[in-house]
C-alpha positions as a Markdown table, in Angstrom:
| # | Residue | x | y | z |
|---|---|---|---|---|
| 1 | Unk | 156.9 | 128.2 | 211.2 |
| 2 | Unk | 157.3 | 127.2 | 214.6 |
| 3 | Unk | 161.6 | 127.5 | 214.5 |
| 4 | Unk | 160.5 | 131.6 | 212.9 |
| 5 | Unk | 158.0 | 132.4 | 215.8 |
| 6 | Unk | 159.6 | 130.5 | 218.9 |
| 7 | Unk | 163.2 | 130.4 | 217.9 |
| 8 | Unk | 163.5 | 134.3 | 216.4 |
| 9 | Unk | 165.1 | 132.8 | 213.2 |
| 10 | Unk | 165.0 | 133.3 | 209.5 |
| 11 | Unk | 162.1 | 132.0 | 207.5 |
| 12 | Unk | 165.0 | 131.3 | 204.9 |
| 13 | Unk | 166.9 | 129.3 | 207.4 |
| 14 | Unk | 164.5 | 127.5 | 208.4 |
| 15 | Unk | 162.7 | 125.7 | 205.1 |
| 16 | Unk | 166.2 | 125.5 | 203.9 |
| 17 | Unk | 167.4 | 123.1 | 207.3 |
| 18 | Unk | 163.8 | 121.8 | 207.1 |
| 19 | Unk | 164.4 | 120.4 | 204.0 |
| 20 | Unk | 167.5 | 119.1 | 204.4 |
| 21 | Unk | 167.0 | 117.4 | 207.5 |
| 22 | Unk | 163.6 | 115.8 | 205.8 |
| 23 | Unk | 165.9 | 114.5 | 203.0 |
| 24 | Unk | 168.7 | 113.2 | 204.6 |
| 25 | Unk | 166.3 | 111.5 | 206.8 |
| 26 | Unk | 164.1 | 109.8 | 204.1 |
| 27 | Unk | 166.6 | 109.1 | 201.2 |
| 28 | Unk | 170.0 | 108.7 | 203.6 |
| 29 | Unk | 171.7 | 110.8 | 201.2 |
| 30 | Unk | 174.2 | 113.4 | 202.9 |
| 31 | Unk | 175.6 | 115.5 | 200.7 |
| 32 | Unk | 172.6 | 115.5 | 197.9 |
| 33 | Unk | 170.6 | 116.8 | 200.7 |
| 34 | Unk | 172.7 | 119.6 | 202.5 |
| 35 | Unk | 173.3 | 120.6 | 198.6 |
| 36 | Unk | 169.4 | 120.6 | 198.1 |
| 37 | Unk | 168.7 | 122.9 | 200.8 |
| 38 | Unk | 171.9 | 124.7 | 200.2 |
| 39 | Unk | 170.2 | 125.5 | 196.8 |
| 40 | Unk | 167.0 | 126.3 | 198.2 |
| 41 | Unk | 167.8 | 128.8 | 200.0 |
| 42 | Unk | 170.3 | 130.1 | 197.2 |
| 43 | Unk | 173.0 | 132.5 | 198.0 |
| 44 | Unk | 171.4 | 136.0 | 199.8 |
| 45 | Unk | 171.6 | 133.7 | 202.5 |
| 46 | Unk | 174.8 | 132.0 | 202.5 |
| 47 | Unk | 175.0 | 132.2 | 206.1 |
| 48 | Unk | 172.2 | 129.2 | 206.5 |
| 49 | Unk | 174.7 | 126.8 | 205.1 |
| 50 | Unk | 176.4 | 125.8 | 207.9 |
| 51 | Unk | 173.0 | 125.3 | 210.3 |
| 52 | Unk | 172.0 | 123.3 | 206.6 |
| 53 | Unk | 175.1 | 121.0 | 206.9 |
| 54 | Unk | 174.5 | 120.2 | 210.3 |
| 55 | Unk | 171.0 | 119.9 | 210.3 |
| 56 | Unk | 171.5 | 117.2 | 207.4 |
| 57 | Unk | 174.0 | 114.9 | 210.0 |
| 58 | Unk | 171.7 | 115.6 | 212.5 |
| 59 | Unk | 169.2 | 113.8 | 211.0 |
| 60 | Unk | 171.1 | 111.2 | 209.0 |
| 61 | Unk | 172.8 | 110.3 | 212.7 |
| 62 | Unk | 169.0 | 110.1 | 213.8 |
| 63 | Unk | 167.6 | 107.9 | 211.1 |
| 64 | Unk | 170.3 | 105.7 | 211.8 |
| 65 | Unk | 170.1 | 105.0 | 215.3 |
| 66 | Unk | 166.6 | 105.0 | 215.0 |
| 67 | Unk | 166.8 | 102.3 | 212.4 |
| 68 | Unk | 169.9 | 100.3 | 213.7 |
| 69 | Unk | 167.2 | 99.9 | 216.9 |
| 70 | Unk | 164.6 | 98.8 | 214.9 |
| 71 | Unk | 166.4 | 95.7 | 213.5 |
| 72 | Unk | 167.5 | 94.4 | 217.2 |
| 73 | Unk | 165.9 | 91.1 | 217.4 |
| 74 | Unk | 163.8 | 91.1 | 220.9 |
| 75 | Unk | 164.7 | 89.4 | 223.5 |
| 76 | Unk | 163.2 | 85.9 | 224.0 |
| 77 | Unk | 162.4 | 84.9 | 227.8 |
| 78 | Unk | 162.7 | 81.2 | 228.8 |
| 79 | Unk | 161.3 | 79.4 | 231.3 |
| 80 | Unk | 163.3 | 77.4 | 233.9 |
């Protein structure tokens, strides 16, 4: 509700890219997760589904990264 109040948009827009960024950041799923929110919002608002799609690599980049960063292996000091 925060995105509706601050940001001026659609409440439609934004559960639809909430959802699909949520998804594609838990399940690593792209395209069953910008077609879940593309199905939530249904098609009166067709124009969400671009902000949808990128809002779903968005957050699939994110999760990545984010991920990729927590597998580094820490760096070890030795003594000399």
């Amino acid at each position: 509700m925060l995105a509706v109040i601050f940001l001026d948009v659609s409440p439609t827009l934004a559960v639809g890219v909430g959802t699909a960024a949520g998804t594609a950041a838990t399940t690593r799923l792209l395209s069953s997760s910008a077609l879940f929110g593309t199905l939530l919002v249904g098609t009166a608002s067709i124009d969400a589904v671009p902000a949808i799609v990128l809002a779903t690599a968005a957050a699939w980049i994110t999760a990545a990264a984010l991920e990729r960063r927590r597998e580094v292996p820490p760096v070890v000091a030795t003594a000399h």
